[in-house]
N, C-alpha and C positions, 0 to 999 in steps of 0.2 A: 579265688579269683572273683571282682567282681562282678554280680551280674548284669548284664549289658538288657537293654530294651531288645526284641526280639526283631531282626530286619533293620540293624543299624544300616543305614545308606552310605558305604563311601566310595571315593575314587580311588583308581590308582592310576599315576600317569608316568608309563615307561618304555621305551623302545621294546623291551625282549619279556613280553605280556605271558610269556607261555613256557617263562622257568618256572622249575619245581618251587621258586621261595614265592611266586605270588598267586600261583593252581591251587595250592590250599587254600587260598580265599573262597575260590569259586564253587567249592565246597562245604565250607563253613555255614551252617544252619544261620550263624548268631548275624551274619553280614548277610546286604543285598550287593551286591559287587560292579562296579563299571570299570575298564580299564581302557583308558586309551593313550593316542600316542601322542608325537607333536603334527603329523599330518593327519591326524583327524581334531585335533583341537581345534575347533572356534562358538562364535555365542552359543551354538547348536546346544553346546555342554552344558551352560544354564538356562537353559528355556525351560524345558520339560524336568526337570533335576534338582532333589535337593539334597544336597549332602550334609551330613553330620561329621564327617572326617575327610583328610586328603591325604593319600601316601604318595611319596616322587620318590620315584627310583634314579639315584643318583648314581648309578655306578658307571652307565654307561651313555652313549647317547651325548646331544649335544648341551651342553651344561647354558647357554645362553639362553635355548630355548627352556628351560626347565624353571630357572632363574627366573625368566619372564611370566612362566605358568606361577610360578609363585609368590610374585609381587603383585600380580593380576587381584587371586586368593582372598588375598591380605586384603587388597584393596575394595574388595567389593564382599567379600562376608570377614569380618577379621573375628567372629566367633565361630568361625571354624577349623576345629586344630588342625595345622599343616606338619606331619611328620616326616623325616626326609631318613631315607636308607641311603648308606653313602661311606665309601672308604676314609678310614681315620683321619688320611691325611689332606684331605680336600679343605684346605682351609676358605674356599669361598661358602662353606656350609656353614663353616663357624660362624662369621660375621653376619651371612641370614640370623643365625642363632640368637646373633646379640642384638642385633637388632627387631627381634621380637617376632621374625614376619615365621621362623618356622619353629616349632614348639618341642620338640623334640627331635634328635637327631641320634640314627640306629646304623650300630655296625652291619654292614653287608652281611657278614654270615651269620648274623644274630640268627636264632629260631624263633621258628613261626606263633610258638606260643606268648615266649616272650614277647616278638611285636604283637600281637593281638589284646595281650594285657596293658600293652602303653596305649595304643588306641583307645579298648574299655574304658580306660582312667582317666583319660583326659577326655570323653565323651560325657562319661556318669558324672563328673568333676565339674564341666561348664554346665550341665543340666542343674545341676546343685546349685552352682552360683545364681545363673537365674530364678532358680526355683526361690532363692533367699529374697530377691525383692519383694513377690510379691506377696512376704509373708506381712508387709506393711499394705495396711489397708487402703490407704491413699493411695498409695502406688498401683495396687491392683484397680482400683475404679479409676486412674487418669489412664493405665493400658487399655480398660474393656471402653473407655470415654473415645478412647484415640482411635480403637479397631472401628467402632459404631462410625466412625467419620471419616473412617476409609474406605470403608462399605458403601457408606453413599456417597461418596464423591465417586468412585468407579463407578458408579452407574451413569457418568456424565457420557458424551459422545469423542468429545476433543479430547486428546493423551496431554497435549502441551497445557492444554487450560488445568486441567484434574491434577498434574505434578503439580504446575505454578499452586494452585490450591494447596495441595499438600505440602509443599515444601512452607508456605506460608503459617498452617497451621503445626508445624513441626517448631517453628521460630520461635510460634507463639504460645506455647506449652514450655517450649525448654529457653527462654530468655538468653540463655547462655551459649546456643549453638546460632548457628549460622549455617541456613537452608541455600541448597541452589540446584538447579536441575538446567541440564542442557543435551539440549535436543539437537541430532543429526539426522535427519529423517525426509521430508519434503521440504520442510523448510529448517534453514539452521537459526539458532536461538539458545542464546544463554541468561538465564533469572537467576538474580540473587537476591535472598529475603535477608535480613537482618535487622536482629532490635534497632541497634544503635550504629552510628555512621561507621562506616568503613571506608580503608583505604584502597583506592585505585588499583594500586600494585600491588595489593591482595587479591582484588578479583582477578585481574587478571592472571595473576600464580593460579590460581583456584579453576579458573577458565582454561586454561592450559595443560593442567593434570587432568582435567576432564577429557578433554582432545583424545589426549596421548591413552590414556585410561582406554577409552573407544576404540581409538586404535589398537590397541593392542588386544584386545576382546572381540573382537570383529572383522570383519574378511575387508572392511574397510583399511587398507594403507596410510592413507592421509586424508583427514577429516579436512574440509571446509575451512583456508586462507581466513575468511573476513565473518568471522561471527557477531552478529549483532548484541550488546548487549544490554540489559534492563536491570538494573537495580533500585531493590526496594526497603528504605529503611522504615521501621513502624514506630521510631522516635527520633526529634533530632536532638539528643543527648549524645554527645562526642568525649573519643575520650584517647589523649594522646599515648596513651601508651596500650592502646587495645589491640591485640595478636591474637592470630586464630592459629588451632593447627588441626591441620587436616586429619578426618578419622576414617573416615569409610563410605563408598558409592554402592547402590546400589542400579541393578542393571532396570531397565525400561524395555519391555517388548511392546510391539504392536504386529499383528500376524508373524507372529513367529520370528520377526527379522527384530535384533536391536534398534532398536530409535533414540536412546538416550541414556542417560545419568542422573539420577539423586543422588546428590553428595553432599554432607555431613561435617562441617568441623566446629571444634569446641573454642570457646575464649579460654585464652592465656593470660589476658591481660587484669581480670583481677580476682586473682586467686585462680587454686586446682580448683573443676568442679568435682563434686563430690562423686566417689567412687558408683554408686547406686544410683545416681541418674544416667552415669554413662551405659551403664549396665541394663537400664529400663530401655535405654535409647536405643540401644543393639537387640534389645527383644522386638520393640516395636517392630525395628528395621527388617529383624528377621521375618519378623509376620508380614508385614507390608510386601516384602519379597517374595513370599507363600504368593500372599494373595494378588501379587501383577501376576505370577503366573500360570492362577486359575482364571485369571481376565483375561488374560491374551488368549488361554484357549478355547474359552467361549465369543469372547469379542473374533478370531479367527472365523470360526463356524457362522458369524451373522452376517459379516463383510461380505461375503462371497456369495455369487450368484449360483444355485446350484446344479445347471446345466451346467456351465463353460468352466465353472470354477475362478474363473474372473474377479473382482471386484463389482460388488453393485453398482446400482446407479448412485444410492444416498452416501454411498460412505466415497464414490468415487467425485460428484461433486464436492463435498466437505473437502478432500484434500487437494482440489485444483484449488479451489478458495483460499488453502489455506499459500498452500507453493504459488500463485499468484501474488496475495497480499507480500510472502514475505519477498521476491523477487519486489515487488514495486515499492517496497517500503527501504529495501535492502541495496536503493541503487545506489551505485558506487561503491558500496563497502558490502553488498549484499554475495549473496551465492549466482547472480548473472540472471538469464532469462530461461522466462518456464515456455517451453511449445505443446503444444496439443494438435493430436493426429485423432483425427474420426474417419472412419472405414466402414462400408456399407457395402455387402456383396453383392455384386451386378446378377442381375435375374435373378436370385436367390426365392422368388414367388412363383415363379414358376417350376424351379425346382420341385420347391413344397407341394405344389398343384399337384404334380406330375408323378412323384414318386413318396409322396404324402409325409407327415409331420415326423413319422417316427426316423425316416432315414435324411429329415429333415434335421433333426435333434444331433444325428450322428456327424451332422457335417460342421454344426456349429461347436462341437466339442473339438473334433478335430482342426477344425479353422483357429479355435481359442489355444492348442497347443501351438499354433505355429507363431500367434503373437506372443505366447509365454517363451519360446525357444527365440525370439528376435531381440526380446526384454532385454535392458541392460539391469545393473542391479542400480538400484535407486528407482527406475522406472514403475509409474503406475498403470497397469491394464485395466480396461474395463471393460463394463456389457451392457449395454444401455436398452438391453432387449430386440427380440427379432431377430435380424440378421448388423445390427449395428454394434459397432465397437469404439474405443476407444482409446489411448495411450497419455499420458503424461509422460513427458520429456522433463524431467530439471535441468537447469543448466547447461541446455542448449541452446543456440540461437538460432536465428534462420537457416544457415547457410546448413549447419550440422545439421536438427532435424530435417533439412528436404532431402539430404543425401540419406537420412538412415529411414524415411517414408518411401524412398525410392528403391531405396533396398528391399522393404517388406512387400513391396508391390511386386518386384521381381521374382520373390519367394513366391510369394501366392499366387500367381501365373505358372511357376514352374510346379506347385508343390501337385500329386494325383490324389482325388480321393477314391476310395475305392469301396466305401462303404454301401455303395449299391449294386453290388455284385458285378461291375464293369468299371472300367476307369474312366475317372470324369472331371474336369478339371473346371476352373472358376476363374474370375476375374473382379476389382475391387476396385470402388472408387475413393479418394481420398479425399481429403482436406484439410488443409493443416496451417496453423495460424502460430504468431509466438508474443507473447509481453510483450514483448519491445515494438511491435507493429502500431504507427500511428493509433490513437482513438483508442488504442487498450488500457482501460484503468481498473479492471477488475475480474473477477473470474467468468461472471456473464457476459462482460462483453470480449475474452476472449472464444469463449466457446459458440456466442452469433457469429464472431468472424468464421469461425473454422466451419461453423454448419452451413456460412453461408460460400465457404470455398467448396466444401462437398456438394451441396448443393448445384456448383456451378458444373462441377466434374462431371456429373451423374445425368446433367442437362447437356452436356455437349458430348456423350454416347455410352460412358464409365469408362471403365478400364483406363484410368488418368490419376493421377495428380494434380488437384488445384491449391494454389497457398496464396492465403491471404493478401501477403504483400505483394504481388505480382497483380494480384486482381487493383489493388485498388488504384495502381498505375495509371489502368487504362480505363476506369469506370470513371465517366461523367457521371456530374450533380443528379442530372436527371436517372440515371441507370441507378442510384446510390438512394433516393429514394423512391424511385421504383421497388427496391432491395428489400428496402423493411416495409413498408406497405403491399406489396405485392401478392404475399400467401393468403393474407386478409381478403384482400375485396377481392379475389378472386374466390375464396372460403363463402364471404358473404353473399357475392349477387351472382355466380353461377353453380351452387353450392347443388347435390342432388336433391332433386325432389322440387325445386323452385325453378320460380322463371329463369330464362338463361339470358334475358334481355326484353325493354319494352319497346315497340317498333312500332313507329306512324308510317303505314302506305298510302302512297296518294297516286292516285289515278285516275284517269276519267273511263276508263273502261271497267263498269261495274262486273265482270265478267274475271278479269284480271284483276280485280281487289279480292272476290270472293273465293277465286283461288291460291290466291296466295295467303289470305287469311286464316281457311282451312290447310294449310301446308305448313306457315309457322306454328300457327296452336299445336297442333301434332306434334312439334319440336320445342315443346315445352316455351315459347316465346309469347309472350303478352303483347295482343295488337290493337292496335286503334286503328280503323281507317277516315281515308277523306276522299272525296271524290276531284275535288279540285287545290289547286294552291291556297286561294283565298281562306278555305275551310281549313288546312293544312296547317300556316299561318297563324288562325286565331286559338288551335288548338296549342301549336308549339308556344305560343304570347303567353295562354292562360296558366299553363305550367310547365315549363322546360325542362326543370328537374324529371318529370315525370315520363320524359323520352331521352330514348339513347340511342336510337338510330333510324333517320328515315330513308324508304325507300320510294323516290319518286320517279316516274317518268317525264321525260323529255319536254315530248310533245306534249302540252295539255293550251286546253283555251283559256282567255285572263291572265292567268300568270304561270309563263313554262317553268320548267324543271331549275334552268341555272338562276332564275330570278327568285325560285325560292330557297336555294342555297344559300342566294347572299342576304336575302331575307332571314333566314333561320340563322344564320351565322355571326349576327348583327347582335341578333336576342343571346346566344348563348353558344359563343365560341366552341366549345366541346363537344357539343352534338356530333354527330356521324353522318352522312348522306351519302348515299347509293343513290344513282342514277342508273334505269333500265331506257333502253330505244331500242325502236327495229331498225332503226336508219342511222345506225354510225358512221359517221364519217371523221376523217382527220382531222375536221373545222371542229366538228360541236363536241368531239373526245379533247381538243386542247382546250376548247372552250372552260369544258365542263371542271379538267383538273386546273385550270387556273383561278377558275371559280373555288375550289374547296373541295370539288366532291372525291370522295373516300374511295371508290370503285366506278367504273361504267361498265354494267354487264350486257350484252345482246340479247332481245328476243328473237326465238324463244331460247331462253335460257336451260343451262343445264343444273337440276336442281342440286346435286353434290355442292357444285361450285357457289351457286347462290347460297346456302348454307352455310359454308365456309367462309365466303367473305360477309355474313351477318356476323357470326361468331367473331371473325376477328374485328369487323367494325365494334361491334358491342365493347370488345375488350379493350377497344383504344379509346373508346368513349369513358367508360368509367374507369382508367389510367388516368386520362388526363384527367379528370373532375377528381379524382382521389389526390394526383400531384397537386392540383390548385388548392383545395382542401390543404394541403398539406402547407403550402406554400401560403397560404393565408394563414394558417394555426401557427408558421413559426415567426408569420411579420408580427400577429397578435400577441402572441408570447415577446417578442423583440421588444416590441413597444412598452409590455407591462412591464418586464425584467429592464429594458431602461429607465423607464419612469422610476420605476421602484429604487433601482443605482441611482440614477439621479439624489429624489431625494435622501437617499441614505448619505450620496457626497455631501447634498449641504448641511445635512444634519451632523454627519461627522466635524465637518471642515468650520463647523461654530463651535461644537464643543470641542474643537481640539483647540480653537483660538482663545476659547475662554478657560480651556484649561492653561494653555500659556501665560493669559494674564493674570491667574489666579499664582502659578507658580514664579512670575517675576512680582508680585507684590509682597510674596513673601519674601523674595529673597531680598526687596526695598528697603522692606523693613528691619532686615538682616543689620544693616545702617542707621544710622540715629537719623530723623529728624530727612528722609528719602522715600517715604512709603510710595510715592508716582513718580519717582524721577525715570524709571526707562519707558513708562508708557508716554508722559511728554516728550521725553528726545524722541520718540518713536515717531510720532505726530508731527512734529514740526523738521523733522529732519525727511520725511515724505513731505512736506511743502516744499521744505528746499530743492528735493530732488525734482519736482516738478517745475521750477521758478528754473530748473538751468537745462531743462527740456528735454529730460528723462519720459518717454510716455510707455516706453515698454514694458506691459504688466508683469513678466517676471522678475524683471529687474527692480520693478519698486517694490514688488513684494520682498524679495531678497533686501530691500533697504529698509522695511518698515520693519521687519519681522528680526532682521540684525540688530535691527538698533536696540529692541525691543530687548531682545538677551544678550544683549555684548558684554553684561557684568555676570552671565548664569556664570561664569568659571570661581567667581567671588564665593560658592556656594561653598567650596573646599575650605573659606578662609574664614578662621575663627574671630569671634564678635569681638574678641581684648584686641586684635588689631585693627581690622576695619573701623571702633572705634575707639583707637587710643589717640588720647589729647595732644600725648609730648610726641617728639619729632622718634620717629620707627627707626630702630635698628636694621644694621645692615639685612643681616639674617631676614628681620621680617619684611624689608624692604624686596628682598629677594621672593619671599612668599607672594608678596602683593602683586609683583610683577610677572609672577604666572601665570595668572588667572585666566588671560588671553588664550594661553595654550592649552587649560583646563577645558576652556570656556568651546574650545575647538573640537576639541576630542568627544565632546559631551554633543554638539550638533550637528559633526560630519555622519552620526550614524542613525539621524534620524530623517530618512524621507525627505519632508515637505523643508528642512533646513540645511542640505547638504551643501548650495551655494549661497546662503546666509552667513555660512561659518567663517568664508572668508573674512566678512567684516568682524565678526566677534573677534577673530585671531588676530585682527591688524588694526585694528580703533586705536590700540595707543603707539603706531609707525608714524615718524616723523616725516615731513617731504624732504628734508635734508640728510634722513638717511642715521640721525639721531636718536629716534623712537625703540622700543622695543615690541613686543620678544624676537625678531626677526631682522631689525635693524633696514628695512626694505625702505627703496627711496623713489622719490617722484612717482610716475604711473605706475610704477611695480607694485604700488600699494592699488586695489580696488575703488575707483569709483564712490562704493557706499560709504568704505573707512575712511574717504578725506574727505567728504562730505558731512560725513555724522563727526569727526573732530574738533568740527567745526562748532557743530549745535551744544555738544554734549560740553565744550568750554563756553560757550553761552550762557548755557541755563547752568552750570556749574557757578558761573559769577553772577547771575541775575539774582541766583536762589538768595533766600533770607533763610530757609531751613534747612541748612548745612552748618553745625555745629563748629564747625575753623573757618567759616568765612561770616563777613559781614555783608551786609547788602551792599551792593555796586553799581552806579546808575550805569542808564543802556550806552550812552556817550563813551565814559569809559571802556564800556565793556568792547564795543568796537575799538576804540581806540588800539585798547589791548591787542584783540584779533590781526588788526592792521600792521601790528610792528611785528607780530609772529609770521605776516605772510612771507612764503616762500622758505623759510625756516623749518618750522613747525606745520602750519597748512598750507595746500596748496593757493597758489594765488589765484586762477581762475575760478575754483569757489569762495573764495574771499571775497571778489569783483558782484556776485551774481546776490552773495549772504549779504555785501550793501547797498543793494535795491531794493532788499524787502526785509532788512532788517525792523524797521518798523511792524510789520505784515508776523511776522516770528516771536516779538516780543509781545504785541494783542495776544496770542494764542497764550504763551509763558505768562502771562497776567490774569486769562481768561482760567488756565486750571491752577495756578496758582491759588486763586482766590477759592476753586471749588474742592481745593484739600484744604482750606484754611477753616473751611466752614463741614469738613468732615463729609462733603458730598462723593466719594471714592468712585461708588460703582459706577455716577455720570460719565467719569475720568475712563472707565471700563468700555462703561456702553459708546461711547462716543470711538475708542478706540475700537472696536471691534465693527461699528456702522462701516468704518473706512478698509476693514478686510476686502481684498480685493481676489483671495481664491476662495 
């Protein structure tokens, strides 16, 4: 008997684990032994597991499922021998047989020795085989080349980035294979590297076995409808008769859960590749297999926070980033919307206070089982520290996560803890936001929304539910930027340890300045006093900024209390004022709030209250100066990011016109002896349009800018017609007269010429309905096209540089136009074309002469001076 390596690892997968023919294994020194069944089969099996052999007990048990464990095998290590125990006449074993996927097939009552020596030999046998590569030197230094670069690409953070890499560099070692990795995971995602082009209906064959692959590997039933996909060729060498055939995936962990596919096939299409690269390729494969799954279980141990056992904060940001991006990249064909739930235990500090950290510890472990028990699979938990947590939802929308945040609320209200020696029970506030909610373009700014829903929860008592989209229903502009400025200046200018506001008292009773003086300072408040208005006044003048709430008395001499209101209110609306009297009455209380002021308190007052209402004047003092602030910074910003759009429009909207003119002068000179003809008809077919009292700017753009390309369709038509001397054959008669239609297709999809096109497609429509390519008659045809008809047989007969006509005086040439009206042109622009006929032919003689003399670009500039967008 062969000798076997010591601790061969293999499976055995059978319903009845604990007959006498498979106990002998589990004794056998020479084996390490796993047996399971089909209700313990899924990824669990190669996470942790590497096996060297597979035995499937086929005798009994349901052959579908066995079948499927066996194509699974194949499919993801096919260097590993699959032997099948199985009665004679099972001819579904044969066909496995022949199709290569099981390597040996053993009579049921065979003996144990027997089977143990086909195992050995096909164990010791593939060992051999490998071991022969790498008795070529090359070979062994492109394996230990390839391991070094496995090794540090796994040191990356992203699983989808580190395949994509790897599969890239798999490509690019083996020219001959065809890489691709597809991710089910947070986000779904399929990559295909390839030397050379490939076809569609190969990725997606390829795309598809990966699915079903997943599927059937994974507690997952049906993988992701709408995969996005990314293909990557590293040359565009093509080659029609290029076939791949699929060889082998292997599996992608990330925390213990499958995430994905590396899948492997070879070209067919020219030539076998040689037996010994496939052979290197199945080694790699196996090591790269090793080694995902001594990363997943170090990458496991890192992700995780080690109280809750949750996901941390770094790895639990990285994958909203990631399930955000691909929800918002993925819309319409993507996996749907990502929501995020944030939870923060109501009192939970007090808790800690009360019954201290360690049974503080006990509760957040406990709390973190009961979001791992609510968890669907797919969902991401997290711990963002303290008493706060988190959740990722994929492919939920609003409606789904409010109902499944309301459920975990219900849990956690109901659930007892009892970890301090009595039962004690909690309550949580939420917040919960989703992709699809207004303003959400990214990972950050879904998680402000959601912190800014908890946030609201937590402020109107906990024990709630706030979600995004409901909040922002009812939130004013002003509440909306109160939102994001608010934790700030409220951090900055009432922050511990600092002033909590600067306060000008005015009063004439020095008695009651000095008191109230010493009574703010106390209260950490920075004061200035004044004895009168006057002084009051020239203090608030000299720097405004430098108060945020005065409190004045009523009565004073020179200038009372509401006189300095509307004084101070003149210089700087945001200021605060307080008004104290001993003599309120109804008159000088409506006086005073009609005036501006912020509170009227009584002497003598009660100091709680006068406190209270400084603090809250303070806070509405520097709200509002923060919102103006705010509201200044986004007119300033408006202005510059207009100005700046601005001139980006005119800069664009010149070089887009000179790139037009650049592209119809080539296409002029496509024509003998036309190098300006559509920038003249262009020019003077805008005079005409103006001479018949067109003044509507889009409309003469659409006229200038048609006339301009009415022959871009001419691009499609080769130079032996456009200028052939003798009279054009049907056939190319027929070419020539497309060009309109060309001419259409070519400017309906560009922006600034969608209703331009009209005229390029109808410039050769007759008014009699005789024209083509549409045969369209009287006003059916466009404004510009009977217009420019008109010009474009003008200067067609004026010209001298048109190779089949002779020069034609301007007499004639009206002549001409005259006998076609109503025929051929319209006759109201006939009528208007001979009032300024003259006016038309100056212009046609003016650049005439300045291409005769090679002056071009004037012919340019001159056209582009009259751009009128």
């Amino acid at each position: 008997m062969t000798e076997p390596r010591k601790n061969t690892f293999i499976l055995i997968y059978s319903e009845s684990p604990h007959e006498a023919f498979f106990t002998d294994f589990y004794s056998d020194r020479d084996f390490r032994t796993k047996v399971i069944s089909a209700i313990d089969y899924n990824s669990d099996v190669f996470i942790n597991n590497f096996f060297e052999a597979i035995v499937i007990d086929a005798a009994s048990g349901n052959w579908d499922a066995k079948e499927r464990f066996a194509n699974c095998i194949h499919s993801i290590a096919p260097w590993v021998p699959i032997i099948m125990v199985a009665p004679g006449d099972m001819h579904q074993v044969s066909d496995m047989a022949d199709s290569k996927t099981v390597i040996s097939v053993v009579a049921e009552d065979v003996e144990y020795a027997k089977l143990k020596q086909i195992i050995i030999d096909e164990v010791v046998r593939r060992r051999e085989v490998m071991n022969k590569v790498f008795v070529v030197p090359h070979n062994f230094m492109r394996y230990n080349s390839m391991l070094d670069f496995f090794n540090s690409e796994l040191s990356g953070d992203d699983t989808l980035s580190i395949m994509r890499g790897v599969a890239m560099r798999i490509t690019r070692e083996f020219p001959a294979m065809l890489s691709a990795y597809t991710e089910i995971n947070h986000s779904c995602s399929f990559y295909c590297c390839s030397s050379c082009a490939i076809s569609s209906e190969f990725a997606a064959s390829l795309k598809k076995k990966s699915l079903e692959l997943f599927a059937d590997i994974s507690e997952v039933k049906k993988c992701c409808d709408h995969v996005p996909e990314r293909i990557e060729c590293l040359s565009e060498i093509q080659s029609k008769n290029q076939m791949f055939q699929y060889l082998c995936s292997i599996p992608v962990f990330e925390d213990n859960k499958l995430t994905g596919l590396l899948s492997i096939s070879v070209s067919r299409g020219g030539g076998v590749m040689p037996e010994s690269e496939i052979i290197l390729l199945y080694a790699l494969m196996r090591q790269l297999s090793s080694l995902l799954r001594t990363f997943n279980k170090i990458r496991s141990k890192m992700i995780h926070d080690s109280l809750s056992g949750l996901y941390d904060h770094q790895y639990f940001q990285r994958t909203l980033k990631s399930a955000v991006n691909s929800a918002i990249e993925g819309e319409g064909g993507g996996c749907g919307s990502v929501s995020l739930i944030l939870v923060d235990i109501d009192k939970f500090k007090n808790f800690n206070d009360s019954y201290g950290h360690f049974l503080g510890d006990e509760v957040i472990k406990d709390f973190a089982s009961i979001i791992l028990s609510f968890c669907h699979s797919g969902d991401v938990p997290g711990r963002f520290g303290g008493d706060e947590f988190a959740i990722i939802l994929p492919n939920a929308d609003k409606e789904k996560a409010r109902s499944r945040a309301l459920k975990l609320q219900e849990r956690i209200r109901k659930h007892v803890f009892k970890k301090c020696g009595h039962p004690i029970s909690f309550t949580a506030s939420l917040g919960l936001a989703t992709s699809s909610d207004p303003g959400i373009n990214s990972a950050s700014a879904l998680f402000e929304a959601a912190d800014a829903a908890l946030y609201l929860a937590k402020r109107n008592g906990g024990n709630q539910l706030s979600c995004n989209h409901e909040m922002s229903k009812t939130r004013s502009p002003i509440q909306e930027a109160a939102r994001i400025i608010g934790k700030s200046f409220k951090k900055e200018n009432t922050g511990g340890g600092k002033s909590k506001g600067r306060i000008l008292l005015v009063d004439d009773n020095l008695d009651v300045l000095k008191m109230l003086k010493m009574l703010l300072t106390k209260k950490d408040f920075d004061v200035t006093a004044a004895c009168n208005g006057v002084e009051a006044l020239d203090i608030v003048r000299t720097s405004p900024e430098k108060i945020d709430l005065v409190i004045s008395d009523i009565n004073m001499p020179g200038m009372d209390g509401l006189e300095l209101i509307q004084a101070v209110r003149e210089i700087d609306a945001n200021l605060v004022v307080v008004l104290l009297t001993g003599f309120a009455t109804v008159n000088n209380s409506m006086s005073a709030l009609k005036a501006g002021a912020f509170r009227i308190i009584r002497k003598p007052f009660d100091t709680e209250e006068l406190i209270n209402t400084i603090e809250s004047g303070v806070e509405r003092c520097i709200l509002k100066r923060q919102l103006e602030s705010y509201r200044l910074h986004l007119e300033e910003m408006l202005q510059s990011k207009t100005k700046a759009l601005q001139l980006a429009v005119v800069e664009l909207k010149e070089s887009y016109v000179r790139t037009m003119t650049t592209i119809v002068r080539l296409l002029d000179a496509h024509e003998e002896n036309t190098a300006t003809h559509s920038q003249v008809v262009s020019i003077m077919s805008l005079k005409l349009a103006e001479k018949m009292g067109i003044t509507s700017e889009e409309e003469l753009n659409n006229i200038k800018y048609g006339a301009l390309l009415h022959d871009i369709g001419k691009i499609a038509v080769s130079d032996s017609i456009l200028n052939k001397p003798d009279k054009l054959t049907d056939e190319e008669m027929k070419i020539i007269r497309n060009h309109p239609r060309k001419g259409y297709e070519i400017a309906r999809n560009i922006p600034f010429l969608e209703n331009a096109a009209d005229i390029i497609s109808q410039h050769h429509e007759w008014y009699n309905g005789q024209g083509y390519p549409l045969g369209l008659k009287g006003e059916e045809i466009c404004i510009g096209a009977r217009l420019f008809a008109v010009i474009d047989t003008f200067e067609a007969m004026r010209s001298s540089k048109r190779a089949y006509k002779g020069e034609i005086s301007v007499a004639d040439v009206v002549k001409e136009i005259n006998r076609c009206s109503g025929t051929q042109f319209d006759p109201a622009v006939v009528e208007v074309f001979n009032n300024c006929c003259d006016e038309l032919n100056s212009l046609f003689e003016k650049y005439n002469h300045m291409a005769d003399d090679g002056n071009m670009s004037q012919i340019s500039d001159d056209f582009i001076t009259q751009a009128s967008f």
